[in-house]
C-alpha positions, -999 to +999 in steps of 0.1 A: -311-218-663-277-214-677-253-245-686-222-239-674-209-273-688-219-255-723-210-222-726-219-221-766-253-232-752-255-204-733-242-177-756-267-191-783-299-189-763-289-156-745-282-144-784-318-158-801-338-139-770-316-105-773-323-108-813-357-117-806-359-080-790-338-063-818-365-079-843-395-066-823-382-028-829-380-041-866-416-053-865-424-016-849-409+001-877-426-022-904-396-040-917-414-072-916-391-090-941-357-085-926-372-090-891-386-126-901-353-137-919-331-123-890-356-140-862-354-174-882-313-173-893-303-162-857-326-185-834-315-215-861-278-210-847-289-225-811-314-251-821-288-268-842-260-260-814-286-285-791-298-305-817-258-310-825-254-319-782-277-354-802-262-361-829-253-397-840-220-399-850-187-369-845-192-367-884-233-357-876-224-332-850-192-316-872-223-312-899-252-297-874-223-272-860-216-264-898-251-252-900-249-235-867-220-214-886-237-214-919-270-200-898-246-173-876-231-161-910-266-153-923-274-136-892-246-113-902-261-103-933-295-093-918-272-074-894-252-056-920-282-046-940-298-032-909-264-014-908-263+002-943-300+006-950-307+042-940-347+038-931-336+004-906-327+009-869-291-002-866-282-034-841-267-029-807-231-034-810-237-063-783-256-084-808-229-079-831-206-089-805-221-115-791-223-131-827-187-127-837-180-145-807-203-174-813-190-177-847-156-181-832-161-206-807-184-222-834-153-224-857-132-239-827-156-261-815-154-274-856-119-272-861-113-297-832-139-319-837-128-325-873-092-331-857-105-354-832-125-371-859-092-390-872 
């Protein structure tokens, strides 16, 4: 069921499940590691995106998104040294995609908020 009131939402879950996918084919090829810290750092990015939709205060959603960001730039590691490491399958470029565009909206969704916080 999608939430078209809340796109970010959206583009988090549909972004853990594709992961979840790209982290299976890591568990095939017995790169157990990387496809635990990658399955953790990029489902974290939408559970604090909704925890965030419950937050207390605009200064305790500003922080949960900031760990959404924090969670979506470790995500990007684990993508990069999927990228580089020569025995590791390499990402679809829609994962990567679909990250850099949750980090921006992330980062927009922050830089307003803090803004609006005044």
């Amino acid at each position: 069921m999608k939430n078209s009131e809340n796109p970010i939402m959206d583009l988090s879950l549909d972004f853990s499940i594709d992961t979840i996918d790209f982290t299976e084919l890591l568990e095939s090829k017995r790169k157990f590691v990387v496809a635990n810290q990658l399955l953790k750092s990029a489902t974290s990015i939408g559970a604090n995106v909704r925890e965030a939709q419950n937050a207390e205060s605009k200064a305790d959603f500003i922080h949960k998104m900031k760990i959404a960001a924090k969670e979506a730039d470790e995500s990007k590691y684990w993508f990069e040294i999927c990228n580089r490491a020569k025995t590791y399958p390499n990402p679809d470029v829609n994962l990567s995609n679909q990250l850099d565009v949750i980090t921006k909206i992330i980062s927009k969704i922050i830089g307003t908020s803090k803004r609006n916080l005044k």
